[in-house]
N, C-alpha and C positions, 0 to 999 in steps of 0.2 A: 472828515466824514466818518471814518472806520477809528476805533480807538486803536492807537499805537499800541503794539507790544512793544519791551523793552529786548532791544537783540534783533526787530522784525521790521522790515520793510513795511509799510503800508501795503496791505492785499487789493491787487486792480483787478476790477474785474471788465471781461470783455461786455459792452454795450449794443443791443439789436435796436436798431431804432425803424419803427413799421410805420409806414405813411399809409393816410386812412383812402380806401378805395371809392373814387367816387362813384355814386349810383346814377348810371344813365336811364333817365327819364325815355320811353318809347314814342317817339313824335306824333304818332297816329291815335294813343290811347291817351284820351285827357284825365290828368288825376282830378277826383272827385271827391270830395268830401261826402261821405255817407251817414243820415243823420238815421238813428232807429226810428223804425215807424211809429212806437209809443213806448213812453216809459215804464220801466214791468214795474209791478207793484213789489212793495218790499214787505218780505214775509218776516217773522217771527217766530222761534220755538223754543219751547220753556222744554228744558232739559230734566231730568226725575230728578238731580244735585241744587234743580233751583237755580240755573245759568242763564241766560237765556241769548239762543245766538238769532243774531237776526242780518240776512240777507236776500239776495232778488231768488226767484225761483227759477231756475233754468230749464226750459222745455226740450226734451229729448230731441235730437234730431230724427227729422224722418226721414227713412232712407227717398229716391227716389225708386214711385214706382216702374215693376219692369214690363217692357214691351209685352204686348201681347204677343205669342207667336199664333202666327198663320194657321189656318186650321189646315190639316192634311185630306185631301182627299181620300174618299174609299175605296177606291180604283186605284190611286198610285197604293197603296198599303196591298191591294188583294193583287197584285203585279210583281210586286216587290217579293209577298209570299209566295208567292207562284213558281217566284223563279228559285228562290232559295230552294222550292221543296221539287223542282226538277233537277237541281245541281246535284241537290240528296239522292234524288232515284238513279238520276247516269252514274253518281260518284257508288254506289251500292251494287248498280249493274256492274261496273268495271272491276269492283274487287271479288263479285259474283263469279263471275269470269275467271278470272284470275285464279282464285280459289280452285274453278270446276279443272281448270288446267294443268295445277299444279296440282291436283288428286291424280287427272289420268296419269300423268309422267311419273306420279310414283307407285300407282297400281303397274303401269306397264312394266318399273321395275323391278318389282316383285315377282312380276311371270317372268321379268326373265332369271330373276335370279332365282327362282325356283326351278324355271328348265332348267338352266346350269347345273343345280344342284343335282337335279333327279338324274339328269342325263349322264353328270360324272358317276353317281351310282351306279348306274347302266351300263357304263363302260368298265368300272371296279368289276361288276359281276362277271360281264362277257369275258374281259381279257383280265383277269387276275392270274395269277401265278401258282393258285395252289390249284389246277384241274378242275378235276371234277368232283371233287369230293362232298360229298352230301347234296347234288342236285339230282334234278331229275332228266336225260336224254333225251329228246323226242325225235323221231325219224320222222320226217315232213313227209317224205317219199312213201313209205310205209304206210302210215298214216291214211294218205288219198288215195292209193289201193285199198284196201282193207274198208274202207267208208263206202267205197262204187263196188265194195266186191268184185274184184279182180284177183282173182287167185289161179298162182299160175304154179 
């Protein structure tokens, strides 16, 4: 089968041998022979070389067409709008809100942190450590005499 080398064993080779599968026929669906409805006519065409090839014309397939869909009503469509444009307005209020909220709590931080601030001032001026130096005295007491004129 294989030429002998000289010095060489004959080369064997491993052999796959496939049994053919047979097709089970479906009991319920009888095979049919299907003849075309008519024979398409056979066309011809002369090539610009002067060939000319000639065979059947094959017509495109058409897809099938698709369902109609259901027309929508104008009621579900102005319901459907409705609600999307209420979910809009609560979802607009709620960050409205939110918004107005988080401005007070940061305006109230501000006054406070401005009391703070002023008031530590307030307190640097009253109890500071260098006296009196460049302020002005005021006698309360003196004052409210001297206003009712009371002079004694």
């Amino acid at each position: 089968m294989y030429p002998e080398h000289p010095g060489h064993l004959p080369a064997e080779r491993a052999v796959t041998v496939h049994q053919p599968t047979l097709i089970t026929h479906h009991p319920t669906a009888p095979l049919v022979p299907v003849q075309p409805g008519s024979i398409p006519a056979v066309a011809s065409v002369v090539l610009p070389d002067g060939r000319v090839v000639t065979g059947y014309a094959i017509s495109p397939v058409q897809p099938e067409p698709l369902a109609a869909k259901p027309p929508v009503s104008r009621a579900a469509v102005n319901v459907a709008l409705g609600g999307v444009g209420f979910l809009a307005v609560c979802g607009g209020l709620l960050l409205l809100t939110s918004f107005i909220a988080a401005l007070t709590a940061f305006i109230t931080q501000l006054i406070t942190l401005a009391a703070v601030i002023f008031g530590g001032w307030i307190a640097v001026q009253i109890f500071g450590a260098n006296g009196h130096s460049g302020g002005n005295t005021f006698h309360i007491r003196k004052a409210v005499i001297k206003r009712n004129h009371f002079h004694g």
